[in-house]
mmCIF file as gemmi writes it, N, C-alpha and C atoms, coordinates in Angstrom:
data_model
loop_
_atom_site.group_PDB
_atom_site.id
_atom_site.type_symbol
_atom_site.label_atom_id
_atom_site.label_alt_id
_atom_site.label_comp_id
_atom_site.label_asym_id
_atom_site.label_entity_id
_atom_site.label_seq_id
_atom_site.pdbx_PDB_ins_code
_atom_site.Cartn_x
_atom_site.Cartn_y
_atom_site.Cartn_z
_atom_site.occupancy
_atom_site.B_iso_or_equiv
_atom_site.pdbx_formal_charge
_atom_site.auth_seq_id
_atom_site.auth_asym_id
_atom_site.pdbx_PDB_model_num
ATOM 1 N N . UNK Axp A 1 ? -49.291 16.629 -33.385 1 0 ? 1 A 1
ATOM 2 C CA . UNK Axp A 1 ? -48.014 15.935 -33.31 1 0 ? 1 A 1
ATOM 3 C C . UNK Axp A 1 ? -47.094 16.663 -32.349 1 0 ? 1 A 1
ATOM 4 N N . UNK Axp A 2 ? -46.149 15.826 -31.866 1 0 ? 2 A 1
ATOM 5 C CA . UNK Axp A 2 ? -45.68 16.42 -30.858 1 0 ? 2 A 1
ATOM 6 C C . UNK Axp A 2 ? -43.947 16.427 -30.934 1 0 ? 2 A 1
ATOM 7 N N . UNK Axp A 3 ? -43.242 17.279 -30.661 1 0 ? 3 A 1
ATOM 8 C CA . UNK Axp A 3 ? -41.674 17.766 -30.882 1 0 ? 3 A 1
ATOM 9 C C . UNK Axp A 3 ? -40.99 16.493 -30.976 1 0 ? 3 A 1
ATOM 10 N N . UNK Axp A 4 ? -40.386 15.877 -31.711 1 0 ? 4 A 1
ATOM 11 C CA . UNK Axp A 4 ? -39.14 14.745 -31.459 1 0 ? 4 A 1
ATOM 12 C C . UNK Axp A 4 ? -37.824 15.258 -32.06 1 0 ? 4 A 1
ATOM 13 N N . UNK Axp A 5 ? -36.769 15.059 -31.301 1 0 ? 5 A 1
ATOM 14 C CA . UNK Axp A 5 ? -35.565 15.393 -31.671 1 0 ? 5 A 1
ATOM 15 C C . UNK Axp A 5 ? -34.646 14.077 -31.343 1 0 ? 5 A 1
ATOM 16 N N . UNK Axp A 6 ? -33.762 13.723 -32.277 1 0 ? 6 A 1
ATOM 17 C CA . UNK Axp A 6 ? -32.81 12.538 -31.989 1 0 ? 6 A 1
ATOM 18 C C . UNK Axp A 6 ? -31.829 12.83 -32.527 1 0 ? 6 A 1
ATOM 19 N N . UNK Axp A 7 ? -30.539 12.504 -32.128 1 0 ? 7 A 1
ATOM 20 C CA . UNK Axp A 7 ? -29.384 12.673 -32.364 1 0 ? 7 A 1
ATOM 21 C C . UNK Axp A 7 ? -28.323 11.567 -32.346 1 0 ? 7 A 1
ATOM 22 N N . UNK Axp A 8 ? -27.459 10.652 -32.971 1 0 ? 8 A 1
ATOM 23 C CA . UNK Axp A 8 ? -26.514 9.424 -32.569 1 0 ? 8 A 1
ATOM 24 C C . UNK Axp A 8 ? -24.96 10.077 -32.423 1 0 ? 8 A 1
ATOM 25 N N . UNK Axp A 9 ? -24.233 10.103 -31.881 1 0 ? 9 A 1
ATOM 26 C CA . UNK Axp A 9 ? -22.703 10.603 -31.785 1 0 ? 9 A 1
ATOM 27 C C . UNK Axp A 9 ? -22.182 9.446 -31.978 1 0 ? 9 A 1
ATOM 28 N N . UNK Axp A 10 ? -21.33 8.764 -32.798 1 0 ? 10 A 1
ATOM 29 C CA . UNK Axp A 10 ? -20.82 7.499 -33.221 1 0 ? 10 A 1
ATOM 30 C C . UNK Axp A 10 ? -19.552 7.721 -32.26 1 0 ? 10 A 1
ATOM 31 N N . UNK Axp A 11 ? -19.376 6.618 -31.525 1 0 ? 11 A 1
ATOM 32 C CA . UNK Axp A 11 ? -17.899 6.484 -30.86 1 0 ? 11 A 1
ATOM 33 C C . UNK Axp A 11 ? -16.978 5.631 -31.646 1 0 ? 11 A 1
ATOM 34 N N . UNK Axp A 12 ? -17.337 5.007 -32.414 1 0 ? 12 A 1
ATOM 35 C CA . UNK Axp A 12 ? -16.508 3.62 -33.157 1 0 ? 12 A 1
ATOM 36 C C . UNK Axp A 12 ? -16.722 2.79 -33.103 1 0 ? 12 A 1
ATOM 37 N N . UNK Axp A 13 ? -16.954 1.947 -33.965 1 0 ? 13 A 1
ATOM 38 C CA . UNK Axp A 13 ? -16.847 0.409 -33.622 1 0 ? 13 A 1
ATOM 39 C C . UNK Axp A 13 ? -18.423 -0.21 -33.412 1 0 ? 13 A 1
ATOM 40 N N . UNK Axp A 14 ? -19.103 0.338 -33.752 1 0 ? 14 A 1
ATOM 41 C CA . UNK Axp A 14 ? -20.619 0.265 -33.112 1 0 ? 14 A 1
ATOM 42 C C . UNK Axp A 14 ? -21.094 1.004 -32.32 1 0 ? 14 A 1
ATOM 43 N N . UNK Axp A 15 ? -20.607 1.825 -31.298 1 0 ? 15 A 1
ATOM 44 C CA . UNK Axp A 15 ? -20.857 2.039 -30.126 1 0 ? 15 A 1
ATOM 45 C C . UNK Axp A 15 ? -21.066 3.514 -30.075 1 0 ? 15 A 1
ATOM 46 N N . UNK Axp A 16 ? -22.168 3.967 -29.808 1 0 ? 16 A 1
ATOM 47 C CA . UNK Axp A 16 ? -22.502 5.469 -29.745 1 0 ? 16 A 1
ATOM 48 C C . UNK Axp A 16 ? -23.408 5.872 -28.531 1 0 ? 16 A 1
ATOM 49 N N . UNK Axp A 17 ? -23.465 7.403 -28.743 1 0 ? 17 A 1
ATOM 50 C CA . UNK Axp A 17 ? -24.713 7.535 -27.805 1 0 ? 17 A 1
ATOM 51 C C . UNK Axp A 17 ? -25.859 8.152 -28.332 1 0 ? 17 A 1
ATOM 52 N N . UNK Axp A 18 ? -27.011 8.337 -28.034 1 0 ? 18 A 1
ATOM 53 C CA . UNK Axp A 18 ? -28.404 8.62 -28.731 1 0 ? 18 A 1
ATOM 54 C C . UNK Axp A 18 ? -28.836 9.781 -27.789 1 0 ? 18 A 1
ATOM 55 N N . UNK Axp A 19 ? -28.675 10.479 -28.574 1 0 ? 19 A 1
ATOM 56 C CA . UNK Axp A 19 ? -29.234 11.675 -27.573 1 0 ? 19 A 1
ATOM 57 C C . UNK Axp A 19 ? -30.721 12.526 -27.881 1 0 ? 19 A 1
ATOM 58 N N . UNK Axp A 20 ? -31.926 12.269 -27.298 1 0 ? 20 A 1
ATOM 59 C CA . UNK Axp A 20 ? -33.017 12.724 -27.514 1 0 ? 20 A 1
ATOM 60 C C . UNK Axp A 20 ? -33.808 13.631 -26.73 1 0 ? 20 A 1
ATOM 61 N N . UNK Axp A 21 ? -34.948 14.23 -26.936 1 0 ? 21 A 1
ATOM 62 C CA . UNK Axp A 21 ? -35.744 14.791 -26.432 1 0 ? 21 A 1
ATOM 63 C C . UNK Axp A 21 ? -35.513 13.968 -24.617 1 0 ? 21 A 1
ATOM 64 N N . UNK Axp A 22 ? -35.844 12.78 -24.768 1 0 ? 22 A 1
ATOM 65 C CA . UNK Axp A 22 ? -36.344 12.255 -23.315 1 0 ? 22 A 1
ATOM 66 C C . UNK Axp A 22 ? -34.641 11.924 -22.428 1 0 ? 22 A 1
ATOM 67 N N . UNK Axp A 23 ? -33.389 11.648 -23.063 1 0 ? 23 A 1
ATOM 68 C CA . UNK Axp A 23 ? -32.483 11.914 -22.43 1 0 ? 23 A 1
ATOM 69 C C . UNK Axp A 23 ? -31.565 10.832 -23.096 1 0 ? 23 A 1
ATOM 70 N N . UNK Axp A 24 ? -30.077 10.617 -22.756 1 0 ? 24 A 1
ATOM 71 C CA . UNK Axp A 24 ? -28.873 10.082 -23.699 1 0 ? 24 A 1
ATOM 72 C C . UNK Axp A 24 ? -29.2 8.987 -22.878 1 0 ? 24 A 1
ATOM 73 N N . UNK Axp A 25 ? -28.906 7.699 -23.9 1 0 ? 25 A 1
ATOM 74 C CA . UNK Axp A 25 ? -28.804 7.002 -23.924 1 0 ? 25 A 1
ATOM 75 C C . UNK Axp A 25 ? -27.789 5.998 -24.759 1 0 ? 25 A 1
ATOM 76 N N . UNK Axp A 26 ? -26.5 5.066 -23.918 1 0 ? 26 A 1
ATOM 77 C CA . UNK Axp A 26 ? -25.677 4.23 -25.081 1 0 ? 26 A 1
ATOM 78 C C . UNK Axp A 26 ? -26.303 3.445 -25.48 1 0 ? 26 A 1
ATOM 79 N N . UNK Axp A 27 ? -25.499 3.211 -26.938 1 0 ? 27 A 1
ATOM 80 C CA . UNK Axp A 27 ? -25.973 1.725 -27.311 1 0 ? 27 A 1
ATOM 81 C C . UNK Axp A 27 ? -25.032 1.181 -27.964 1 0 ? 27 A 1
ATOM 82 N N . UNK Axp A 28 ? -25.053 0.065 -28.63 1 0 ? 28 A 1
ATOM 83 C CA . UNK Axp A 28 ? -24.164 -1.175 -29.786 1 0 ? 28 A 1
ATOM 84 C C . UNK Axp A 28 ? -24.463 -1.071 -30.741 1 0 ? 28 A 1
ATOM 85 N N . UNK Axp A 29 ? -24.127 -0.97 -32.472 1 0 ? 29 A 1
ATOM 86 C CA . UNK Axp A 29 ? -25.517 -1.315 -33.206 1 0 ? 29 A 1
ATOM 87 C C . UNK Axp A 29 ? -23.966 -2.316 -34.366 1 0 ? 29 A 1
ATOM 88 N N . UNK Axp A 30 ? -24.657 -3.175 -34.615 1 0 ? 30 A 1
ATOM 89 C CA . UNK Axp A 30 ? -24.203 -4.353 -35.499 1 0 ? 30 A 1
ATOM 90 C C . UNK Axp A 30 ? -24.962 -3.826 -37.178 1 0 ? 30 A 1
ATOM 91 N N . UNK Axp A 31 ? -24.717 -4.928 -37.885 1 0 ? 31 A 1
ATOM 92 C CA . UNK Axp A 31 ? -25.26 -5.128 -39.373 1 0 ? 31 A 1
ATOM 93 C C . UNK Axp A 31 ? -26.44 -5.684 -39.069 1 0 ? 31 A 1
ATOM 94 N N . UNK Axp A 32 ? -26.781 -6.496 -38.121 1 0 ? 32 A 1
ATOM 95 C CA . UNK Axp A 32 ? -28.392 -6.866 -37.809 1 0 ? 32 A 1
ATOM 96 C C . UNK Axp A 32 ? -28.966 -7.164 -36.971 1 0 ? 32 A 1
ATOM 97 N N . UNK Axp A 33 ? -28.44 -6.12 -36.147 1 0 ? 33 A 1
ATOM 98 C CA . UNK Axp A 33 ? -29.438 -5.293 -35.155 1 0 ? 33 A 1
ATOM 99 C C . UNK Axp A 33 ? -28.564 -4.322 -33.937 1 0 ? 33 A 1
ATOM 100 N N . UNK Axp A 34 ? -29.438 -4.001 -33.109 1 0 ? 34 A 1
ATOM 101 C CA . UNK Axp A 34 ? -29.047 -3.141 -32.267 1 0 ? 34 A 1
ATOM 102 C C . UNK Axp A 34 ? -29.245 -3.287 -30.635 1 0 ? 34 A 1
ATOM 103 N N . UNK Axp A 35 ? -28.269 -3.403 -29.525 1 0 ? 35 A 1
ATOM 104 C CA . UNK Axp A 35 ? -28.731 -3.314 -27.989 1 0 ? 35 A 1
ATOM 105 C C . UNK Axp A 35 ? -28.331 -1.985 -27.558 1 0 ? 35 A 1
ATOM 106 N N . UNK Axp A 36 ? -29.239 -1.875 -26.291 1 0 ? 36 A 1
ATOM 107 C CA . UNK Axp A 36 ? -29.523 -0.369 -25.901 1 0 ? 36 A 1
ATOM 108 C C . UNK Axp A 36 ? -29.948 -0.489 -24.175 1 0 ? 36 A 1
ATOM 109 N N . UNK Axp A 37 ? -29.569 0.526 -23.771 1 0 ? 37 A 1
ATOM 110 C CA . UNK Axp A 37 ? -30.443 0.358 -22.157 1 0 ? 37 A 1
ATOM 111 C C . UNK Axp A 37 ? -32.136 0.356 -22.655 1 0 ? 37 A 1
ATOM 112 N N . UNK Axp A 38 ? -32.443 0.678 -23.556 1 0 ? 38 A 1
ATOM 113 C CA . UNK Axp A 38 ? -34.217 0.578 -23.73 1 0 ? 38 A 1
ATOM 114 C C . UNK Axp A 38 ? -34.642 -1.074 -24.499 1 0 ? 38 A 1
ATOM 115 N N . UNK Axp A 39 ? -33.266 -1.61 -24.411 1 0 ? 39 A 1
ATOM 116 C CA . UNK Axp A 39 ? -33.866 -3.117 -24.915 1 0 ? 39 A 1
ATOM 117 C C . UNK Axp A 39 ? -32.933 -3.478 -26.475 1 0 ? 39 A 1
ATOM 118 N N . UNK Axp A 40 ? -33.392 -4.408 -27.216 1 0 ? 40 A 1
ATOM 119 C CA . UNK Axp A 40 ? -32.196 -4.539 -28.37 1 0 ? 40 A 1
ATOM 120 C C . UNK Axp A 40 ? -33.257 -5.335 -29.616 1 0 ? 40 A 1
ATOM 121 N N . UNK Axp A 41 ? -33.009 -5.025 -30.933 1 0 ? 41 A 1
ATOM 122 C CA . UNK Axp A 41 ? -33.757 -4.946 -32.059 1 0 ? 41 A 1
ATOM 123 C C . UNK Axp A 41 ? -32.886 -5.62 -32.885 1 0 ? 41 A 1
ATOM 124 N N . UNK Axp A 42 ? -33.841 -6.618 -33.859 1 0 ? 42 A 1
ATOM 125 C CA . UNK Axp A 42 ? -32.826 -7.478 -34.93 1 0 ? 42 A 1
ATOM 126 C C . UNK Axp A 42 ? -33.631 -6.949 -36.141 1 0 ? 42 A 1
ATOM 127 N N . UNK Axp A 43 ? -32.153 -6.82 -37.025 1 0 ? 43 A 1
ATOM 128 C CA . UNK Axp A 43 ? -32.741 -6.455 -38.654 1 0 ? 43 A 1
ATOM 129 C C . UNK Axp A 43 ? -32.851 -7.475 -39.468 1 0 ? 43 A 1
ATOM 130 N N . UNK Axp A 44 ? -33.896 -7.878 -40.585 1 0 ? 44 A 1
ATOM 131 C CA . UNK Axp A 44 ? -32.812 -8.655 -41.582 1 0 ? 44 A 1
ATOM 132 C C . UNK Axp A 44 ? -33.968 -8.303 -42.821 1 0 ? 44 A 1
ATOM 133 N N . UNK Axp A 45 ? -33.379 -9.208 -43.708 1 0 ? 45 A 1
ATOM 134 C CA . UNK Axp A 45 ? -34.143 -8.374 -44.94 1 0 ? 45 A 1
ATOM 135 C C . UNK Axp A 45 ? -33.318 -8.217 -46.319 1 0 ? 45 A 1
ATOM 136 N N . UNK Axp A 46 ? -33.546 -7.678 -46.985 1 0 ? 46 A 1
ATOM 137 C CA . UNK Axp A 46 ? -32.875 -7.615 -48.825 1 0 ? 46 A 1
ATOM 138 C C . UNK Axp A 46 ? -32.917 -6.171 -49.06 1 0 ? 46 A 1
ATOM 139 N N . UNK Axp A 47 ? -32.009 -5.55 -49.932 1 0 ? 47 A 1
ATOM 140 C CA . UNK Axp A 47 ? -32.064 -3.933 -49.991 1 0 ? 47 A 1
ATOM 141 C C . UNK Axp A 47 ? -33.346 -3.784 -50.961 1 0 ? 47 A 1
ATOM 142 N N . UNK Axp A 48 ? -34.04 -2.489 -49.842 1 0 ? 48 A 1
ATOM 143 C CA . UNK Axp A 48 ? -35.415 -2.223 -50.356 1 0 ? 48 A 1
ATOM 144 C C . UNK Axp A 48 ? -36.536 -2.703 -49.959 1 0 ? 48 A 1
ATOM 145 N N . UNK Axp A 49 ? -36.275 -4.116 -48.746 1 0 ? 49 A 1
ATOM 146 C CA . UNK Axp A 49 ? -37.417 -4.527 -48.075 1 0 ? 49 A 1
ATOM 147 C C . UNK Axp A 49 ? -36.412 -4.996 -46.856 1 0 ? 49 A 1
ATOM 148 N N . UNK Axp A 50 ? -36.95 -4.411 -45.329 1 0 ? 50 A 1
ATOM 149 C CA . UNK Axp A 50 ? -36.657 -5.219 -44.542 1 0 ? 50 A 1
ATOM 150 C C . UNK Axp A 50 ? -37.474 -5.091 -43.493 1 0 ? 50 A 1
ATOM 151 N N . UNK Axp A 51 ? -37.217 -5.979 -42.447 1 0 ? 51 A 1
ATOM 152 C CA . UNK Axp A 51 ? -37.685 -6.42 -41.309 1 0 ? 51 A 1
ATOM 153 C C . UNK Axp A 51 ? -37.692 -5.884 -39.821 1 0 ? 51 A 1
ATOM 154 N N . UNK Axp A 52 ? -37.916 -5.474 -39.003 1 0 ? 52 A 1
ATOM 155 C CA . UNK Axp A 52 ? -37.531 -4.9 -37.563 1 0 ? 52 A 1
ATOM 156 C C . UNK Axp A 52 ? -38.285 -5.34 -36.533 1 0 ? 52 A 1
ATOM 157 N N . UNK Axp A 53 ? -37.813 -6.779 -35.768 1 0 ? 53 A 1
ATOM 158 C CA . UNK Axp A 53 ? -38.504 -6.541 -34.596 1 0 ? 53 A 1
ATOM 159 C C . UNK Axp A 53 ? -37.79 -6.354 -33.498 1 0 ? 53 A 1
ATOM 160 N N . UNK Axp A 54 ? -38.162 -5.522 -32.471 1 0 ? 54 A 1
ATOM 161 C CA . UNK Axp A 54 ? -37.922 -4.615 -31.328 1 0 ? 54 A 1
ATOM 162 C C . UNK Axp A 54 ? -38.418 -6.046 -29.955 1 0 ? 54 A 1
ATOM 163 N N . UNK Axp A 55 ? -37.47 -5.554 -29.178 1 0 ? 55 A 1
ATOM 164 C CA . UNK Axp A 55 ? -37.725 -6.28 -27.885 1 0 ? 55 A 1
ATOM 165 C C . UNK Axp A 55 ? -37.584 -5.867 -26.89 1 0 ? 55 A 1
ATOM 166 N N . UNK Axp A 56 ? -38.675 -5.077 -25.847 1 0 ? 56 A 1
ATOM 167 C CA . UNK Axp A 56 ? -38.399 -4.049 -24.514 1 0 ? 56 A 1
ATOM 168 C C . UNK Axp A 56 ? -37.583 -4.658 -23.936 1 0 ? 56 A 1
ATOM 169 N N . UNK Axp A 57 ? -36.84 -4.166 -23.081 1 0 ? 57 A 1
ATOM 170 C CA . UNK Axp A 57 ? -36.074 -4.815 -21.679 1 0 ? 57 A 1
ATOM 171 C C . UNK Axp A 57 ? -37.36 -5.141 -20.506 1 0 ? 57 A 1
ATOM 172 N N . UNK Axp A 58 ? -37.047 -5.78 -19.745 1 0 ? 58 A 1
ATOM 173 C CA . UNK Axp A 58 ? -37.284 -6.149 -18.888 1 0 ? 58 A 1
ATOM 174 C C . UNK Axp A 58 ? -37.222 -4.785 -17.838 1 0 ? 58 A 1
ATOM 175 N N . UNK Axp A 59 ? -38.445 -4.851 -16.851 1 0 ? 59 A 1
ATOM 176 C CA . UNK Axp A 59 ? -38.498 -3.612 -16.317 1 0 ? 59 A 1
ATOM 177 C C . UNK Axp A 59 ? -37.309 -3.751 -15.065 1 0 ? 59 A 1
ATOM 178 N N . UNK Axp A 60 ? -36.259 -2.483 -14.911 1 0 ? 60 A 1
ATOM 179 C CA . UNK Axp A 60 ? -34.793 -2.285 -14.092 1 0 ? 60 A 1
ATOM 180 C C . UNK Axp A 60 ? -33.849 -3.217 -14.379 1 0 ? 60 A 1
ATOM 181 N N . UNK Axp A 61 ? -33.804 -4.317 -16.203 1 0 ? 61 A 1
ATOM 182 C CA . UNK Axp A 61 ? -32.614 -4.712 -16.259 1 0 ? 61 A 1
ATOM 183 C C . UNK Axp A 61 ? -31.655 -4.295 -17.164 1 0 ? 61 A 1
ATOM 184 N N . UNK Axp A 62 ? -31.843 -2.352 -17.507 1 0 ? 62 A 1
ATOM 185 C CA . UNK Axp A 62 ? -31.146 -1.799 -18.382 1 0 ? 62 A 1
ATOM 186 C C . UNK Axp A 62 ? -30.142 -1.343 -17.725 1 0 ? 62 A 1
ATOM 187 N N . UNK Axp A 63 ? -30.321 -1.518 -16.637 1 0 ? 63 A 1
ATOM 188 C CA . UNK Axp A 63 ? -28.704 -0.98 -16 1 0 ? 63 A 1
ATOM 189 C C . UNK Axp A 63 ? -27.359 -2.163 -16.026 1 0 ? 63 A 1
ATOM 190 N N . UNK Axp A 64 ? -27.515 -3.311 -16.035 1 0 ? 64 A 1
ATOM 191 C CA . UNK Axp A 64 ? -26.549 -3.862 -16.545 1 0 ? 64 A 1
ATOM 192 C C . UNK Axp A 64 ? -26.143 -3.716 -17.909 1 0 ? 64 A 1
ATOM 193 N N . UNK Axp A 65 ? -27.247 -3.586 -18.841 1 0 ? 65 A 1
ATOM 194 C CA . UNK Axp A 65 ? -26.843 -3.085 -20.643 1 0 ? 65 A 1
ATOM 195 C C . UNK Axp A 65 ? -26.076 -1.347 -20.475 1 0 ? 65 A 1
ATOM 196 N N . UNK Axp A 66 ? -26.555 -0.81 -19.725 1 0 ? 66 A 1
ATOM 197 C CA . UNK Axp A 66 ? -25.827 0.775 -19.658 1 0 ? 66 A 1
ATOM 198 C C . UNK Axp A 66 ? -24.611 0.352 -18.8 1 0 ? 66 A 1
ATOM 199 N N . UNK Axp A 67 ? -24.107 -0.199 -17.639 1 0 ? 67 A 1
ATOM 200 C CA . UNK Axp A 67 ? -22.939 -0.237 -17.325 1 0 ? 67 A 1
ATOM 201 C C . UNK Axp A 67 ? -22.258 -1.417 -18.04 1 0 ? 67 A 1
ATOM 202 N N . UNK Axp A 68 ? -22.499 -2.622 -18.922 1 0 ? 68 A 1
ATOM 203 C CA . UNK Axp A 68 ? -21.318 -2.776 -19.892 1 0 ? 68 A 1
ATOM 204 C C . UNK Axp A 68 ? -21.154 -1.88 -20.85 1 0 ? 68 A 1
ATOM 205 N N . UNK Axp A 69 ? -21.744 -1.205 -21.174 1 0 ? 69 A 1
ATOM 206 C CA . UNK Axp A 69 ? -21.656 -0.365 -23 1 0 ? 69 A 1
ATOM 207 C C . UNK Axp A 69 ? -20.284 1.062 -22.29 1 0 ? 69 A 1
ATOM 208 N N . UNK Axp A 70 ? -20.917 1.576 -20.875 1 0 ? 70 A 1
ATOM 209 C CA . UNK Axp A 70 ? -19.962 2.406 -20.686 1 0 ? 70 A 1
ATOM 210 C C . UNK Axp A 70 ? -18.606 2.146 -19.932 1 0 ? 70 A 1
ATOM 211 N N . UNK Axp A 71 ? -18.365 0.633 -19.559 1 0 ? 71 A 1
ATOM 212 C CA . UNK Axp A 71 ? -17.204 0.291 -19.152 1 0 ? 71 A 1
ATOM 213 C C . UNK Axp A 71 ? -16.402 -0.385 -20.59 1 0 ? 71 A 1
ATOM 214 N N . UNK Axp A 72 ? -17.408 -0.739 -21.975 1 0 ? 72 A 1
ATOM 215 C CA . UNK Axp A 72 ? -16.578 -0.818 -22.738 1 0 ? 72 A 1
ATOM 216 C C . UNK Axp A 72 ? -16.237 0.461 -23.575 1 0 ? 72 A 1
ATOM 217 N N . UNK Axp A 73 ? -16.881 1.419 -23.626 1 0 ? 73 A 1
ATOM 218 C CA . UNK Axp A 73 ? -16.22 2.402 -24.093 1 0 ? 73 A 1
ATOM 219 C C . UNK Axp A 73 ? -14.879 3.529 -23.599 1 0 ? 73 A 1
ATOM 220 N N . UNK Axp A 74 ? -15.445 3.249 -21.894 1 0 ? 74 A 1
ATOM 221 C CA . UNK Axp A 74 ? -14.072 3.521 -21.376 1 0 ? 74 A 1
ATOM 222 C C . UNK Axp A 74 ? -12.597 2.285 -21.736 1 0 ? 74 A 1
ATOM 223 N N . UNK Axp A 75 ? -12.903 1.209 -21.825 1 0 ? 75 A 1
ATOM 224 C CA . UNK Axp A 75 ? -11.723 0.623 -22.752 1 0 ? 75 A 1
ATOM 225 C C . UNK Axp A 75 ? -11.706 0.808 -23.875 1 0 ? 75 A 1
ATOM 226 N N . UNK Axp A 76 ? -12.336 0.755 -24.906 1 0 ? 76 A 1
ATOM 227 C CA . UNK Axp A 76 ? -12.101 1.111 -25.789 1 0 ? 76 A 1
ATOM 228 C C . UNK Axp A 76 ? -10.938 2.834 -26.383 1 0 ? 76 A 1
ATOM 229 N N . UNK Axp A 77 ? -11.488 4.058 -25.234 1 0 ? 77 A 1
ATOM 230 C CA . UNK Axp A 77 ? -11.083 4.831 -25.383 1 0 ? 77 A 1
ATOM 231 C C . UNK Axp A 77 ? -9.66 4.93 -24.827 1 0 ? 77 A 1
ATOM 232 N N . UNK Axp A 78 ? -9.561 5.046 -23.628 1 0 ? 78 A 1
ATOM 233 C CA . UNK Axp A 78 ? -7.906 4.084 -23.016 1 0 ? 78 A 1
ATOM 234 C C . UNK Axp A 78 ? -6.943 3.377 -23.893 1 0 ? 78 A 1
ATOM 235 N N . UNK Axp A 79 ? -7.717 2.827 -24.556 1 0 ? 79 A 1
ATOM 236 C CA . UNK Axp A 79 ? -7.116 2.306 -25.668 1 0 ? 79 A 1
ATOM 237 C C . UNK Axp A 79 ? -6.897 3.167 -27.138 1 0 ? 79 A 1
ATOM 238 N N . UNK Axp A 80 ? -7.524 3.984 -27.424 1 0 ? 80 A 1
ATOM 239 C CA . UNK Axp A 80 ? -6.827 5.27 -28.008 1 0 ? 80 A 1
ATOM 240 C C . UNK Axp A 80 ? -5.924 5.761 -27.66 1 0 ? 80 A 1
ATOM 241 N N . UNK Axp A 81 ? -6.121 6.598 -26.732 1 0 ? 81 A 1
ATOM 242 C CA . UNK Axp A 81 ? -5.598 7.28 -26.12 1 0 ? 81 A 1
ATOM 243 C C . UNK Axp A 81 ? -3.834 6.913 -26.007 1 0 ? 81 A 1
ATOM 244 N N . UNK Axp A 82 ? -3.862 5.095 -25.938 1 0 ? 82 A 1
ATOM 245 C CA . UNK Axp A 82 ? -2.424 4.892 -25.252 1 0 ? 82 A 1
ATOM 246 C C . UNK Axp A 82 ? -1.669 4.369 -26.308 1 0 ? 82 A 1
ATOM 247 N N . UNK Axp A 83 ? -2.624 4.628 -27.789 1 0 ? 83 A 1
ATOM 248 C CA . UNK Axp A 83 ? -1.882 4.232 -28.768 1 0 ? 83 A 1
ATOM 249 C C . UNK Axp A 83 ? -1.128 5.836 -29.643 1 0 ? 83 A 1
């Protein structure tokens, strides 16, 4: 088996970053499911049984999912900041 390390830093509101062995990455995560520059995953299910299916991105269209997540967190934070 081989080393895995993961880490989430919650920004608010959904919106964090994932920081791992292979490198940070933002994402969104909702009540049922999650988008990410590596693609976006729906939950659903009853407590004690649920569901996960995963859906890759499309190969080079995570850079539009990474530059909205970090132009909304720069509003979002601006928006701290000026309150």
């Amino acid at each position: 088996m081989g080393f895995r390390y993961q880490k989430r830093i919650n920004l608010g509101k959904g919106f964090g970053l994932n920081i791992s062995k292979s490198g940070v990455s933002p994402s969104f995560r909702t009540k049922r499911g999650s988008l990410s520059s590596k693609g976006y995953s729906i939950r659903s299910g009853i407590p004690g049984l649920t569901y996960r299916k995963t859906f890759s991105k499309v190969k080079n269209s995570g850079c539009l999912v990474v530059g909205v997540l970090l132009i909304s967190t720069a509003i979002f934070v601006s928006l701290l900041i000026s309150n």
